[in-house]
KESELO-147243 format. One record per atom (N, C-alpha, C): y, x, z. Coordinates in steps of 0.2 Angstrom, whole numbers, padded with zeros to 4 digits, always signed. Each point is the difference from the previous one (the first is absolute). Example, Ala and Ser with C-alpha at 12.3 -4.5 7.8 and 13.67 -1.06 7.14 Angstrom:
2
-0028+0066+0039+0006-0004+0000+0006+0004+0000+0005-0002-0004+0006+0004+0001+0005-0004+0003
END
This chain:
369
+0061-0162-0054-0003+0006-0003+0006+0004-0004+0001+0005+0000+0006+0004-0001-0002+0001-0010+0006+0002-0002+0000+0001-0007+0001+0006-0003-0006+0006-0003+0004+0006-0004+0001-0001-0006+0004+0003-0001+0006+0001-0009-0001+0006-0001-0005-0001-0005-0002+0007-0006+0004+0000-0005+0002+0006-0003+0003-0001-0005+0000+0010-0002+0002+0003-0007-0001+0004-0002+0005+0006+0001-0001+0006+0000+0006+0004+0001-0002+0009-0002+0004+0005+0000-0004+0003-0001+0006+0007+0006-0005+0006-0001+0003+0004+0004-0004+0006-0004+0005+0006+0000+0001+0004-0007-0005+0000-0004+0002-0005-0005-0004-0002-0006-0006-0002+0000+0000-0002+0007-0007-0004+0002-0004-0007+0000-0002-0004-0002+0001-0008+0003-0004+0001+0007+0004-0005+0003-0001-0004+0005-0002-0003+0002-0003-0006+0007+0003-0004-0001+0003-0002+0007+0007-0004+0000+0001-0001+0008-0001-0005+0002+0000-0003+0008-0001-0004+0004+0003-0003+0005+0004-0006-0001+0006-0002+0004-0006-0004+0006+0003-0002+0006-0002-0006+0004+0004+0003+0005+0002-0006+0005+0004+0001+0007-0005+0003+0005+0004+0006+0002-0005+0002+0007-0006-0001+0002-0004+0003-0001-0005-0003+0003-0007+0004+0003-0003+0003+0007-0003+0004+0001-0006+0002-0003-0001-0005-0001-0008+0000-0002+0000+0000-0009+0002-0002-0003+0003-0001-0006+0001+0008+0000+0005+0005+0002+0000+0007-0001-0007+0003+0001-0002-0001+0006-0006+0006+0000-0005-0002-0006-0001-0006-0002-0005+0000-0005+0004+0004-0007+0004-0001-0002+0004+0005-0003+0000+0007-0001-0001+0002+0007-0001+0006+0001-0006+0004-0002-0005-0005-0002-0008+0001+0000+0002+0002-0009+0004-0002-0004+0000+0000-0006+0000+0008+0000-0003+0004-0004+0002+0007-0003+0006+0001-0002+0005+0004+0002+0006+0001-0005+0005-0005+0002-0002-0003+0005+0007-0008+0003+0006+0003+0003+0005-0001+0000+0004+0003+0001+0006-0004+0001+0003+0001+0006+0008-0005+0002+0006+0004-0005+0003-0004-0004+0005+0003-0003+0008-0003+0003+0004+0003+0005+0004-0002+0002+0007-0003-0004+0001+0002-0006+0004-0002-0005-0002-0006-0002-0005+0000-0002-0004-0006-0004+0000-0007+0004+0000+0001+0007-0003-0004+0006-0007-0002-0002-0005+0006-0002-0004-0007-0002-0005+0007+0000-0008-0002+0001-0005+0004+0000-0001+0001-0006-0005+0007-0005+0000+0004-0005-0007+0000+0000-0005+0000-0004-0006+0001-0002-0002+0003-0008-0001+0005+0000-0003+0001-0006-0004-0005-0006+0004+0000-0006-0002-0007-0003-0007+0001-0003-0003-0005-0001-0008+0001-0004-0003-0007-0002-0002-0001-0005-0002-0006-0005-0002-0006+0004-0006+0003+0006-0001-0004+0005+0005-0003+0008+0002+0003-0002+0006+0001+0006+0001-0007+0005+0000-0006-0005+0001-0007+0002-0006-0002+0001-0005+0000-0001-0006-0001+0003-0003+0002+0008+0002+0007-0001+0000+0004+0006+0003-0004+0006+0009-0001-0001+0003-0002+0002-0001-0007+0005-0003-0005-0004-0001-0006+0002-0008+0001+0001-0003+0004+0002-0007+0000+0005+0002+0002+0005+0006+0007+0002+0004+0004+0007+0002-0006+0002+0004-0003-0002+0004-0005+0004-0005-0007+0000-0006-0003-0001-0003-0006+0001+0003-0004+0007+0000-0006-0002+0001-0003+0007+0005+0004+0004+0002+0005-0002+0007+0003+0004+0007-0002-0003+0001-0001-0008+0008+0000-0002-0003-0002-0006+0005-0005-0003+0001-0004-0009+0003+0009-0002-0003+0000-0007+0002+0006-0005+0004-0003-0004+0006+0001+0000+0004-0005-0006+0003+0006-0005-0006+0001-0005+0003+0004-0006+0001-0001-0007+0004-0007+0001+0004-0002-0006+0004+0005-0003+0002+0007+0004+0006+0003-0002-0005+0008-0004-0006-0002+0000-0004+0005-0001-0002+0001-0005+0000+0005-0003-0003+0001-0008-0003+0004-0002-0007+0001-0003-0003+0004-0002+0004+0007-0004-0002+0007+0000+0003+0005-0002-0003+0004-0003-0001+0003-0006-0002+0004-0004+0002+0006+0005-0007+0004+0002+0002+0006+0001-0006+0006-0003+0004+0007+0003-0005+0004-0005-0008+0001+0002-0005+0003-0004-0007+0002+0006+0000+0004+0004+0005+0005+0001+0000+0004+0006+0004-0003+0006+0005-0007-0001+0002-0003+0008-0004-0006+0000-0006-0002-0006-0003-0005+0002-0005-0001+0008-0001-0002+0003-0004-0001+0006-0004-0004-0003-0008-0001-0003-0003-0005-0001-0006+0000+0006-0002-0003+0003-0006-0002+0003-0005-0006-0002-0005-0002+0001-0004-0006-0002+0002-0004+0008-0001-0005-0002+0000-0005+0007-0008+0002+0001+0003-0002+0007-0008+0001+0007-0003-0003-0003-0007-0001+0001-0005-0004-0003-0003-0002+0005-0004-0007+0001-0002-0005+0006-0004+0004+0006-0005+0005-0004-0005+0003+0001+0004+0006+0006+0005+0003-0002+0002+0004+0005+0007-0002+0003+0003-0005-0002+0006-0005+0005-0006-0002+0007-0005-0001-0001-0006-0003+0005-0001+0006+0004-0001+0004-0002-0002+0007+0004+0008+0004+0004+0003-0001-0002+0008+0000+0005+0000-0004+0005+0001-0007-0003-0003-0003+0005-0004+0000+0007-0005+0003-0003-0004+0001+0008+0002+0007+0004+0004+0003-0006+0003+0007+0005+0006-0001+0004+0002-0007-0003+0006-0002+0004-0003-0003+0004-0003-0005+0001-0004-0003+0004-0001+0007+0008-0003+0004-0003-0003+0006+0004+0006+0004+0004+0005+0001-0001+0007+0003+0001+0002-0007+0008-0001-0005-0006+0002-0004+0006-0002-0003+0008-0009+0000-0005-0003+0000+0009+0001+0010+0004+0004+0004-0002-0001+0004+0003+0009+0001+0002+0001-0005-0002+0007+0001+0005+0008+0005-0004-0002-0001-0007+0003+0005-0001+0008-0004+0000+0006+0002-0002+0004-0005-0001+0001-0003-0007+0005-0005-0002+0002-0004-0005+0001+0006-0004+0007+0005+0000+0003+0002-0005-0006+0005-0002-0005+0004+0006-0003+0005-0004-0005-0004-0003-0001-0006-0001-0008-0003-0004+0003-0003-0007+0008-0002+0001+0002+0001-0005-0001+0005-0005+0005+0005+0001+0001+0005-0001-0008+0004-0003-0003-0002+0002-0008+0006+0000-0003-0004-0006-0001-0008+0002-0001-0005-0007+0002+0001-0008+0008+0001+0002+0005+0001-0006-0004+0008-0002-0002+0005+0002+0001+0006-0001-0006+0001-0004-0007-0006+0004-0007+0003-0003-0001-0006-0008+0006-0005+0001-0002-0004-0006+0003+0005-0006+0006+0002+0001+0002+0005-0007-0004+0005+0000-0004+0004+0005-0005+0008-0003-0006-0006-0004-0004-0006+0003-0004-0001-0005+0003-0005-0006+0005-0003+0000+0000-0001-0007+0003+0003-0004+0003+0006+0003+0000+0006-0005-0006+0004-0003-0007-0001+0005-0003+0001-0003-0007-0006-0007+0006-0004+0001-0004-0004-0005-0004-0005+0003+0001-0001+0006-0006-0006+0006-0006+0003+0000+0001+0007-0002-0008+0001+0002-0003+0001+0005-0007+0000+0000-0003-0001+0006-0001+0005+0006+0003-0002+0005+0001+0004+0005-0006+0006+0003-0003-0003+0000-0007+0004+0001-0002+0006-0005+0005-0002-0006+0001+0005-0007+0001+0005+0001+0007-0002+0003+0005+0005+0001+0002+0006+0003+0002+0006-0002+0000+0007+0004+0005+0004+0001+0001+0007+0001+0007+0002+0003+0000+0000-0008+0000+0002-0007+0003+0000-0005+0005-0006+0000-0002-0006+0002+0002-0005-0003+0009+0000+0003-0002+0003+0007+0006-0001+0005+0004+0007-0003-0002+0003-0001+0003+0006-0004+0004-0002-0005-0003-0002-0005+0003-0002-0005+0007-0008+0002-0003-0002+0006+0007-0005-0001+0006+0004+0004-0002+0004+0003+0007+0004+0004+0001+0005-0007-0002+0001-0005+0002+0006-0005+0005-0006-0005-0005-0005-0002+0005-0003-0005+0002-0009+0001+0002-0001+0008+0003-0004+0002+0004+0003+0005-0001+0001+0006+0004+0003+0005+0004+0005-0002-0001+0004-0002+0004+0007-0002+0003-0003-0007-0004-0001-0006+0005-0003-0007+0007-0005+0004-0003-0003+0003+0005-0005+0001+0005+0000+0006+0000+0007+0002+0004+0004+0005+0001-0006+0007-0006-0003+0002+0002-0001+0007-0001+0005+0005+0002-0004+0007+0002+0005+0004-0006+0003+0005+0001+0005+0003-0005+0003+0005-0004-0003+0005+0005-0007+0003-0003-0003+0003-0003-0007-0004+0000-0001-0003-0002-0006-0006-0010+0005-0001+0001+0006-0003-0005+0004+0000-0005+0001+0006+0004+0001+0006-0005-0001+0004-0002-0005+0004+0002-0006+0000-0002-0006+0000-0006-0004-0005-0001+0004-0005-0003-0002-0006-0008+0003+0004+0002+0007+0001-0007+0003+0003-0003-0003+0004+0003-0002+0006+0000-0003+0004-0004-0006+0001+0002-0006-0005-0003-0004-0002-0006+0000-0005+0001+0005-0001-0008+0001-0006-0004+0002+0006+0002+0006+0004-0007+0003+0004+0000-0006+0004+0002-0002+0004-0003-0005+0007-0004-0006-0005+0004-0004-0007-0006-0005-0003-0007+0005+0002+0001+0006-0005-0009+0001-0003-0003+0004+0006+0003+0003+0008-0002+0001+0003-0004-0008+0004+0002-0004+0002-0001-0006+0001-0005-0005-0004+0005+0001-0006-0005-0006-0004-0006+0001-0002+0001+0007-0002-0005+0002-0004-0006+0005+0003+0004+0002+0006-0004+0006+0005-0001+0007-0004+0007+0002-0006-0002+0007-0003+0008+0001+0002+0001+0006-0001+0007+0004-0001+0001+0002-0007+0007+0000+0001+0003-0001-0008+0005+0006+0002-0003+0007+0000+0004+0007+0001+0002+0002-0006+0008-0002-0003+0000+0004-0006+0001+0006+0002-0001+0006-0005+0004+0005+0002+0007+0004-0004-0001-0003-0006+0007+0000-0005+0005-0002+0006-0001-0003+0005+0006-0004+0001+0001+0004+0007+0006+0005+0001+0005+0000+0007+0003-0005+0002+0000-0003+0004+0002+0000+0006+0007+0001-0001+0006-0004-0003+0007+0000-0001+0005+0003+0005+0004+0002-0001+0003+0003+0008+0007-0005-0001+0001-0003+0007+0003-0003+0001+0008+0004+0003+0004-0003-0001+0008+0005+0000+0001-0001+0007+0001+0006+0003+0000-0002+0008+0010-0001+0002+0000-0008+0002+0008-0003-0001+0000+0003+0009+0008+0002+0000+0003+0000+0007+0001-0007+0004+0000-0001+0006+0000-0007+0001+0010+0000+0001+0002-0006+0000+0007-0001-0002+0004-0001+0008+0005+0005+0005+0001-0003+0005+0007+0000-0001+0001-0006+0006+0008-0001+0000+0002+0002+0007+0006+0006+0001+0004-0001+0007-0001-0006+0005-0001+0005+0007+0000-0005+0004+0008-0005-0001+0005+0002+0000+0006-0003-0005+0000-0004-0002-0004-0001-0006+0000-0004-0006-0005-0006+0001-0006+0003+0007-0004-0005+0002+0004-0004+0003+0005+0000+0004+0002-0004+0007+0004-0003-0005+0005+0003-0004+0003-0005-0007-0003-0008-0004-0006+0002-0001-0003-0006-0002-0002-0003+0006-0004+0002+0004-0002-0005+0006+0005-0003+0001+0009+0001+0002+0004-0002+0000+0003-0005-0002-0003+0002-0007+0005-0005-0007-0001-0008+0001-0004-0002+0004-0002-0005-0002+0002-0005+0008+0003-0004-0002+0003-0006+0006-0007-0003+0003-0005-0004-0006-0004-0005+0001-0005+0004+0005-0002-0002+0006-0003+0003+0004-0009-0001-0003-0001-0003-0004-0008+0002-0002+0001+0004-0005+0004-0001-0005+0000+0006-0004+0001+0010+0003+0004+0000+0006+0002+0005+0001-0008+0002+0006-0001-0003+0003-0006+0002+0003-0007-0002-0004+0000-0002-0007-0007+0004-0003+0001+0004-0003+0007+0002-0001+0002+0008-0003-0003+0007+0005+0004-0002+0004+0000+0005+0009-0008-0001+0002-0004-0004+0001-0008+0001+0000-0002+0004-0005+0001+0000-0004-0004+0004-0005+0001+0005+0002+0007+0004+0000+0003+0005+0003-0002+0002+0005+0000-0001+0003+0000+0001+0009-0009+0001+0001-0003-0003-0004-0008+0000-0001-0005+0003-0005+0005+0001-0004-0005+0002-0007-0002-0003-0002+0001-0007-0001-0006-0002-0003+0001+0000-0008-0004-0005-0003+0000-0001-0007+0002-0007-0001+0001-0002-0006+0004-0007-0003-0007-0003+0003-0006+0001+0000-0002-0007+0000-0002+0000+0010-0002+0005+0002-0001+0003+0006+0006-0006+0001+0005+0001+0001+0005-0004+0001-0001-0008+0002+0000-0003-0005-0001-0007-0004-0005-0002+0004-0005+0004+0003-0007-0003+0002+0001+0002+0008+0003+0001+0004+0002+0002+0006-0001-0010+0001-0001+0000+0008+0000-0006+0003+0003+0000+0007+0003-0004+0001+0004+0002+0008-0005+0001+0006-0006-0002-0002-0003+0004+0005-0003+0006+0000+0002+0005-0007-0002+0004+0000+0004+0004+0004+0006-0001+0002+0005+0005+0004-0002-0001+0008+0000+0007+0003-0003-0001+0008+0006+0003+0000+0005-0003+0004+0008+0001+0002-0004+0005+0006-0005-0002+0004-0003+0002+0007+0000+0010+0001-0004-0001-0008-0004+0007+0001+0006+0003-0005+0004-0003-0002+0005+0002-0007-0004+0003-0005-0007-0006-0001-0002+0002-0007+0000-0004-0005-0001+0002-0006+0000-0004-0006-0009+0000-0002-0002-0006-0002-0007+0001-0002+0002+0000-0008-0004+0002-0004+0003+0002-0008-0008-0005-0003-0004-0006-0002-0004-0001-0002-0002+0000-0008-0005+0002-0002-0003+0002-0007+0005+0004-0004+0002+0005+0001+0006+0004-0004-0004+0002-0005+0003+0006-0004-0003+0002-0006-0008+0002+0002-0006+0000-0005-0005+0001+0001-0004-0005+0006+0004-0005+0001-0004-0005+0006+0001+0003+0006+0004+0003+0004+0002+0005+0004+0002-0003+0006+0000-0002+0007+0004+0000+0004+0002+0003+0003+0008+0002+0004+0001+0003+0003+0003-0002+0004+0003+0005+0006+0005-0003+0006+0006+0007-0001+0005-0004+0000+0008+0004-0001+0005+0001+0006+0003+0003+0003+0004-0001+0004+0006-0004-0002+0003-0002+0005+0006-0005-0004+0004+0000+0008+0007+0003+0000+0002+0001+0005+0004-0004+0002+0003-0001+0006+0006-0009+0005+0005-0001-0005+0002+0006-0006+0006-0003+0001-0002-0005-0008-0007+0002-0002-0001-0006-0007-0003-0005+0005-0003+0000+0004-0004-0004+0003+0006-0005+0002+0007+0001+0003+0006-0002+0002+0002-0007-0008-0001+0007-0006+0004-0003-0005-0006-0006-0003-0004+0002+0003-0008-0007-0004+0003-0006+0004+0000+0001+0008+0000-0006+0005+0006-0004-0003+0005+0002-0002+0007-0001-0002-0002-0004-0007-0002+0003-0006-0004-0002-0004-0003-0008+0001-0005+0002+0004-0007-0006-0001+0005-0008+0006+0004+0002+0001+0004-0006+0005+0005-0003-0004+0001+0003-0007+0003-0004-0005-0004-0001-0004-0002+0003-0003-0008-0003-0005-0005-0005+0004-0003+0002+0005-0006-0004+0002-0004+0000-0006-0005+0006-0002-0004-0001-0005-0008-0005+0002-0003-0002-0002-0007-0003+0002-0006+0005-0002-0001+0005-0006-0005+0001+0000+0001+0010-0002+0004+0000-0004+0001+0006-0001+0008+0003+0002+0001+0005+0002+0007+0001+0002+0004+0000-0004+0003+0000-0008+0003+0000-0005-0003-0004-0004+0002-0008+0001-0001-0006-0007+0005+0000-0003-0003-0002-0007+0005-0003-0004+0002-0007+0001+0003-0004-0004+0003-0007+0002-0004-0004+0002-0007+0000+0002-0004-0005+0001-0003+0002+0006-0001-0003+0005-0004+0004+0008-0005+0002-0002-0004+0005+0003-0007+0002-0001-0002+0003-0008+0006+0001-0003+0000+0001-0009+0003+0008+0003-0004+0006-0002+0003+0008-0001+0004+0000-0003+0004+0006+0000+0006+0000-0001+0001+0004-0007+0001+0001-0006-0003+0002-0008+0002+0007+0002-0004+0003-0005+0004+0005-0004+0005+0002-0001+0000-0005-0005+0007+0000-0006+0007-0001+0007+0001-0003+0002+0005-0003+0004+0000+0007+0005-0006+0003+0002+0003+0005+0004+0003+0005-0002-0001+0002-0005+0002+0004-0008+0009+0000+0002+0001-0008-0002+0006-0001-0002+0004+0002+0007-0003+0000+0005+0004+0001+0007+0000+0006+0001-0002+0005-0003-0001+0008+0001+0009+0000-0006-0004-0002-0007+0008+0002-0005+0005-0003+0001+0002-0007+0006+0006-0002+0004+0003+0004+0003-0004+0005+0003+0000+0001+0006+0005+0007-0001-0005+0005-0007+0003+0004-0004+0007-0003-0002+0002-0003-0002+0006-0001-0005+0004-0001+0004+0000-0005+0007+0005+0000+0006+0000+0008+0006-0004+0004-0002+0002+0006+0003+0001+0004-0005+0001+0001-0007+0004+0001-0004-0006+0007-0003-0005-0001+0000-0007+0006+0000+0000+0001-0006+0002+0001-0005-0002+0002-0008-0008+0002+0000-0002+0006+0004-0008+0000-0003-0004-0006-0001-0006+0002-0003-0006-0005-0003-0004-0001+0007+0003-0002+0006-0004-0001+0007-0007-0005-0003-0004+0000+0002-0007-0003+0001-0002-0003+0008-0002-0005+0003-0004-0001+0004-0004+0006+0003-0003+0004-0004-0005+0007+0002+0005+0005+0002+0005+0000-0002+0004+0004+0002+0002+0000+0008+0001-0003+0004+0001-0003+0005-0006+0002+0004-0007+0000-0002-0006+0005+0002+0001+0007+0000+0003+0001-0005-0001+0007+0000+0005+0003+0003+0005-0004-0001+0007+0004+0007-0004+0001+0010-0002-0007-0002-0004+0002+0007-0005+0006+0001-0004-0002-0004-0005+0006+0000+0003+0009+0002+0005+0001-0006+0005+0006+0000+0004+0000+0005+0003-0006+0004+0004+0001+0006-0005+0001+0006-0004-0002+0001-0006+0002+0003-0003+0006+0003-0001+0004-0009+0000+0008+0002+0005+0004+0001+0008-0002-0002+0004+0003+0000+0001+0000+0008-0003-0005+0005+0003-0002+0007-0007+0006+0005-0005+0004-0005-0003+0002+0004-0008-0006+0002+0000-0003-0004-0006-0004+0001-0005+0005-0003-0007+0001+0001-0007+0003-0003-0001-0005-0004-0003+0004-0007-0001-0003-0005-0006-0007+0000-0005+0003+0005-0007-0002+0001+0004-0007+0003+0003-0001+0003+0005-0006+0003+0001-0005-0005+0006+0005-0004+0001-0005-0006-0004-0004-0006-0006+0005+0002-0006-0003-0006-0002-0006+0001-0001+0001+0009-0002-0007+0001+0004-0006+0002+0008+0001+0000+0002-0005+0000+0002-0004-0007-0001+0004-0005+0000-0001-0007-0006-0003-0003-0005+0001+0004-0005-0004-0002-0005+0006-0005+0004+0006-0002-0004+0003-0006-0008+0003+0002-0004+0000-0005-0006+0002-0001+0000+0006+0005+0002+0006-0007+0000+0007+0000+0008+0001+0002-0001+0005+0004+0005+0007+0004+0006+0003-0009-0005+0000-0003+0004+0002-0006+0004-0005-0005-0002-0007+0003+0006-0005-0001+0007+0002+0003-0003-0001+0006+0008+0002+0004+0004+0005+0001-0004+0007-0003+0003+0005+0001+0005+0003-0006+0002-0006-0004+0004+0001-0007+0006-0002+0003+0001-0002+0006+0007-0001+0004+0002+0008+0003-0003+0004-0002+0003+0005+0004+0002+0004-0006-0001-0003-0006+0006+0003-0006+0005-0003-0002+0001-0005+0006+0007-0002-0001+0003-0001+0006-0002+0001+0006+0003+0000+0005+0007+0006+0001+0006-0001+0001+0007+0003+0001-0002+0005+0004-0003-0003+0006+0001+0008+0006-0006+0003-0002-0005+0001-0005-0004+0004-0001+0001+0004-0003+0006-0004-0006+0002+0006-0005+0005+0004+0001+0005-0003+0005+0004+0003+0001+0000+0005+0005-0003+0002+0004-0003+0004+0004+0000+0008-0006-0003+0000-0007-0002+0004-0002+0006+0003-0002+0002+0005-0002+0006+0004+0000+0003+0005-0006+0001-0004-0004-0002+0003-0008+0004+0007-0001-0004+0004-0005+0003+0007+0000+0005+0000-0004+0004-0003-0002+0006-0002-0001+0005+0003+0004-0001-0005+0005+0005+0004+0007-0001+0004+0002-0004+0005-0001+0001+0008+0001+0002+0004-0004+0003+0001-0006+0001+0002-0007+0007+0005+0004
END
C-alpha cells in the first residue's frame, strides 16, 4: 500500500495543503474528486484548499487505499472568510449514500462517476447540516451554489457535477425532482482540440527503436483510439482479414469497429512475433498483466524528447491529429463520428475549426487591399 505525504503550503496568501506519493492512477482520480485539487508542477505535488477537517477527510478518500503520513502536517489559523467548515456525515445519511451507491452500481454506472457523484452529494448534504433529505428543497441547493460553489470560486465543471448528482440521488431515491431555479446551467469554455503536423506525427511514431513502444504510439494514431481504448485491445480483437479493428467497451460502454489498414496490420504481425502477448496485446512485465497508464505516458514524453518536440503533446493529441487528418483528406464528418466513437455530430464537428485545408481555403481581405 502506497504512502501520501501531507504537509502545508500556501498559494497567494492562501494555506494549502499538498500531497506527495509516487505515481499512481487511481490515487489521482480520487484526488480529482476533491473541490479545488489541483496538480502543481513546481511543487511536484498535489494542492487542495486547506480546511480544519481536511485530515479527516483525507484519511476516509483514501481507506484501504494508501497510509496518510502527516507528521509534517500542522494545524493553521486561518481567517472566516477562507474557512471551509462542514459537519461530518452523520450515520443516518452516510447509510442513505450508501444505498445510492449501491443503486449506481447495479445500474452499471462506472467507478470514477460513483466516485465522483458520492464525493459530490456528501458535501451539498453536509453542507446542509445532515438534514433530512426528504427536507430538503431547491432553496437549500441554491444556497450551497451561492455560498459554497461560487464563495469558494470552484469550477464550472465541479458545479455541474454537483447538479448532477443531486438531481439523479432525489430523482431515484426519493422519486421528487430537485429544479432549482436560481441556478444556470454554467457555461463551459469551448477548448480547440490540439493537432499536430502530419510531420511531427511520423517524428514521434519514429522516435522510438523499441518495437512495442513505437507500435502502441502508431495504433492509437492510425486508429483513434483513446489511452484506455488501447490498453484493453486483445489480439483477437484485430481481423488482419477484414482489416478491422474491434474497439470494445470505449467511452460510454460503446463498441465499435475501426478500419485499420496492411501496412499497421504488417507493423502488429512484426510486433506480436517479438512479444507473444497471452491475453491482452500490450502487457506490462508480467503475461496477461495490461500494460499501465503511467508507463504509456512515459513512452509518448520519450518519444517527444527523442524527436526533439517541445509542445505539451498528450496521448489525445494523436486522436485528434487523426480525426483532423481525416477531414483535411476529404473524409465526411458522419464517418468520422463514427470512427471516433462520439455520441453527437456536434462532438466531431469542433474539428473543422481547426482543420488547415478548411481555413486555408478562406481568403482574407487583407490580400485584396
Amino acid at each position: 500500500m502506497k504512502t501520501i505525504f501531507i504537509r502545508n503550503g500556501e498559494i497567494k496568501r492562501k494555506p494549502i495543503v499538498l500531497l506527495e506519493f509516487p505515481y499512481d492512477q487511481e490515487l489521482k482520480e480520487l484526488i480529482k474528486t476533491v473541490p479545488g485539487a489541483a496538480w502543481q508542477p513546481k511543487l511536484k505535488a498535489w494542492a487542495i484548499p486547506y480546511s480544519d477537517e481536511v485530515t479527516s477527510h483525507l484519511l476516509n478518500l483514501f481507506k484501504q487505499k494508501a497510509w496518510i503520513d502527516y507528521s509534517q502536517f500542522k494545524k493553521v489559523k486561518i481567517t472566516k472568510q477562507e474557512k471551509i467548515a462542514l459537519p461530518a456525515i452523520d450515520t443516518g445519511i452516510a447509510q442513505e449514500i450508501e444505498k445510492f451507491t449501491d443503486w449506481m452500481r447495479n445500474r452499471r454506472y462506472s467507478e470514477s462517476t460513483i466516485r465522483n457523484y458520492v464525493h459530490s452529494l456528501s458535501l451539498f448534504l453536509r453542507f446542509t447540516g445532515n438534514k433530512n433529505p426528504a427536507e430538503i428543497s431547491n432553496a437549500d441547493l441554491e444556497n450551497f451554489h451561492k455560498d459554497y460553489i461560487i464563495k469558494n470560486n470552484y469550477s464550472a465543471s465541479f458545479q455541474s457535477l454537483v447538479i448532477n448528482a443531486v438531481k439523479l440521488y432525489f430523482s431515484t431515491r426519493l422519486k421528487r425532482k430537485l429544479e432549482p431555479i436560481a441556478i444556470e446551467r454554467p457555461k463551459h469554455p469551448r477548448l480547440l482540440p490540439h493537432v499536430l503536423s502530419k510531420e511531427e506525427v511520423k517524428a514521434i511514431l519514429q522516435a522510438h527503436q523499441n518495437i512495442k513502444h513505437s507500435t502502441m504510439l502508431s495504433l492509437i494514431y492510425a486508429c483513434g483510439l483513446r489511452r484506455s481504448e488501447l490498453l484493453n485491445v486483445k489480439p483477437e480483437d484485430v481481423d488482419s482479414n477484414r482489416g478491422m479493428l474491434r474497439v470494445n467497451q470505449g467511452k460510454g460502454k460503446k463498441d465499435r469497429m475501426v478500419p485499420i489498414s496492411e501496412k499497421v496490420v504488417e507493423l502488429l504481425r512484426i510486433y506480436y512475433r517479438f512479444e507473444k502477448p497471452s491475453v491482452y496485446l500490450f502487457e506490462g512485465q508480467h503475461s496477461g498483466e495490461k500494460y499501465s497508464e503511467g508507463s504509456l505516458r512515459k513512452v509518448l514524453k520519450s518519444a517527444l524528447k527523442k524527436a526533439k518536440i517541445q509542445k505539451p503533446v498528450t496521448l489525445h493529441w494523436l486522436r485528434h491529429s487523426y480525426a483532423t487528418h481525416l477531414l483535411e483528406s476529404g473524409t465526411d464528418l458522419r464517418f468520422i463520428q463514427e470512427l471516433l466513437g462520439h455520441n453527437s455530430s456536434k462532438t466531431t464537428e469542433i474539428y473543422t475549426h481547426v482543420s488547415q485545408k478548411s481555413l486555408q481555403n478562406i481568403r482574407s481581405p487583407f490580400d485584396d487591399l
